[in-house]
C-alpha positions, 0 to 999 in steps of 0.5 A: 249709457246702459249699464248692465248689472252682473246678474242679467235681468235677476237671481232666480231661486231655480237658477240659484240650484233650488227648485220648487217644482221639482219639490212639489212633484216629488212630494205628489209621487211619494203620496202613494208610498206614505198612504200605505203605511198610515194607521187609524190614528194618523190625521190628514196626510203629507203637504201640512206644515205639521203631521199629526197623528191621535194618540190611541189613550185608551188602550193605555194605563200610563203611557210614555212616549219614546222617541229615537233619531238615526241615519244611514250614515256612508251606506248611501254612498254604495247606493248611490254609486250602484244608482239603486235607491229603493232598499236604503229607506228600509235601513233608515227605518229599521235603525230608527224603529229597532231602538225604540222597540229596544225598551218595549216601545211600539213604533207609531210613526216616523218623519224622515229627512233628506237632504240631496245636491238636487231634486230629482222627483223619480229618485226621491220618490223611489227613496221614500217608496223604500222608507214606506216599505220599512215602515209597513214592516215595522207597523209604522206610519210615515207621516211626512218628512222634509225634503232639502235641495243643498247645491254647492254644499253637496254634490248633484247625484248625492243624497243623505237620510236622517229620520225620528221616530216616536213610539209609546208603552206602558210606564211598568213594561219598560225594558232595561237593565232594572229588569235583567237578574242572574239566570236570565238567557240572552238570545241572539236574533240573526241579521241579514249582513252588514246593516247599516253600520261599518260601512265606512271600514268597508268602502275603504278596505274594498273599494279604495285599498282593494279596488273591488268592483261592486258589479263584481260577482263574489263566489262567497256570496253568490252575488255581486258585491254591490247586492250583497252590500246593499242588502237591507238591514233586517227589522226586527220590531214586530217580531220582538213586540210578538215576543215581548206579548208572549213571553217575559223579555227582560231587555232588548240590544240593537246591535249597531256602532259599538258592536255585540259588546258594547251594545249589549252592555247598555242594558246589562246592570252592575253585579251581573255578566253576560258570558256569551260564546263565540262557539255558538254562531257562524258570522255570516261571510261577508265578515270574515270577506272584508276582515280577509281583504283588509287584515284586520284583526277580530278585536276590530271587526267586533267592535265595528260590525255586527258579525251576524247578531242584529239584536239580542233579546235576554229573557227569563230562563223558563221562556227561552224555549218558547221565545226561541219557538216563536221567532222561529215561527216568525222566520228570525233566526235565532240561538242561544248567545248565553247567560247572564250570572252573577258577578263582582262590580268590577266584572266586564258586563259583558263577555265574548268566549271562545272561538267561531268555528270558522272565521 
């Protein structure tokens, strides 16, 4: 008598969900995205179990490497609901580079991480082809990644982006809180919308509660709502390197989770303040568009959204005026978010006054 077994003739890796083929065409359609990016000092390519990249020593009195790790978090969600994947690598990028340049550091080169349902080599190819543009904007070369097939523990169609970053500066240029004294002027640099962060607050007051449309056009935005939500998150790590070589920046705060305060608290020291003023800026409307439809209050939006400042520089008063120069020259908006005084130990670090004129 024959006896069947269960599995038939045998489990395959591919019949399991995993395909090995898929991986290795993907791998050869993402080539041309990560070979723009590469800089002198990046050794071979992708394919090696290990990227390596020389360190330009030469150049440095006493180096440090810093290093930052991050995500897109639920962004991924409004893009993979629109099936647009070629802009949700530059906020990868940016939310990794803009930390490390927040204490001087310049990006070197980045390794990114995605993990999906299953392995579609086109739309992989297009993810990594946004990381590359990222990257390029940043002056960072990607150096290689891994790509993850995770069938059964995520959905077919969905995706998620991790990636770690490393870059150097010199141990004496060093930004933070050491650096920032009474007198100082904080400068806000404008974003581009919503980042990468909120999004969460986001999909459930306009998608789940309101039941908006993303292919929906909003008159506020001249735009459909999905374009205006999928708009890249702005990077900034040229631009705050440019200043950094000409004028003397005390400390940088990428605005992300935790909002203006909260960010920009992590490099303000006891015994000062920073007073910044409402008054000063406009949040762009995609705010007061998600605080309108889903009522709530600006104690909440500023603490989950970036309300239009993407980064904060805090510079020695008499470089203000040339800091705000040349990051106009750069095509950063930008304007005067305050002061930094000094204050009693107790004192808020930072301080939020005034009123928007509209919001």
């Amino acid at each position: 008598m024959t006896e069947h077994h269960p599995l038939g003739s045998g489990t395959t890796y591919a019949g399991s969900g995993v395909s090995v083929a898929a991986g290795e065409a993907a791998v050869d359609l993402m080539r041309k995205h990560t070979e723009k990016t590469y800089r002198p000092e990046v050794l071979g390519g992708i394919g090696g179990f290990a990227s390596l990249f020389k360190l330009p020593m030469g150049k440095y009195r006493e180096p440090v490497l810093a290093s930052s790790s991050d995500g897109v978090g639920t962004k991924t969600a409004i893009a993979q609901a629109l099936d647009v994947h070629d802009t949700i690598g530059i906020d990868l990028v940016a939310m990794v580079v803009d930390d490390l340049v927040a204490c001087g550091a310049e990006p070197l080169f980045l390794q990114d991480y995605i993990a999906c349902g299953a392995l579609v080599p086109e739309k992989i190819a297009t993810i990594v082809g946004g990381i590359a543009k990222g990257c390029q904007l940043s002056g960072c070369a990607l150096v290689g990644g891994e790509t993850a097939e995770h069938p059964g523990l995520m959905n077919v169609d969905d995706y998620d982006l991790a990636a770690t970053a490393v870059g150097i500066v010199e141990m004496d240029a060093i930004l933070g809180p050491d650096r920032v004294r009474p007198g100082d002027v904080v400068i806000a640099l404008g974003s581009s919308g919503v980042h990468a962060n909120g999004f969460s607050m986001v999909r459930r007051i306009l998608l789940e509660i309101q039941r908006l449309p993303l292919e929906g056009y909003v008159e506020e935005f001249g735009r459909p709502l999905g374009v205006e939500l999928l708009e890249p998150t702005r990077i900034y790590a040229l631009d705050c390197l440019a200043l950094g070589r000409d004028t003397e920046v005390h400390a940088y705060a990428h605005i992300t989770g935790g909002g203006l305060v909260n960010n920009l608290a992590r490099v303000i020291p006891r015994g000062v303040t920073a007073r910044l003023d409402r008054r000063s800026w406009q949040p762009l409307p995609v705010f007061g568009f998600v605080a309108g439809h889903g009522r709530v209050e600006r104690a909440e939006m500023e603490l989950a959204f970036n309300m239009g400042v993407g980064m904060v520089a805090v510079v020695k008063a008499d470089d203000a005026d040339r800091a705000q120069a040349i990051l106009t020259a750069r095509h950063v908006p930008n304007w005067v978010l305050g002061t930094v005084e000094a204050s009693g130990v107790d004192e808020p670090r930072v301080t939020l006054e005034g009123d928007h004129p509209r919001f």
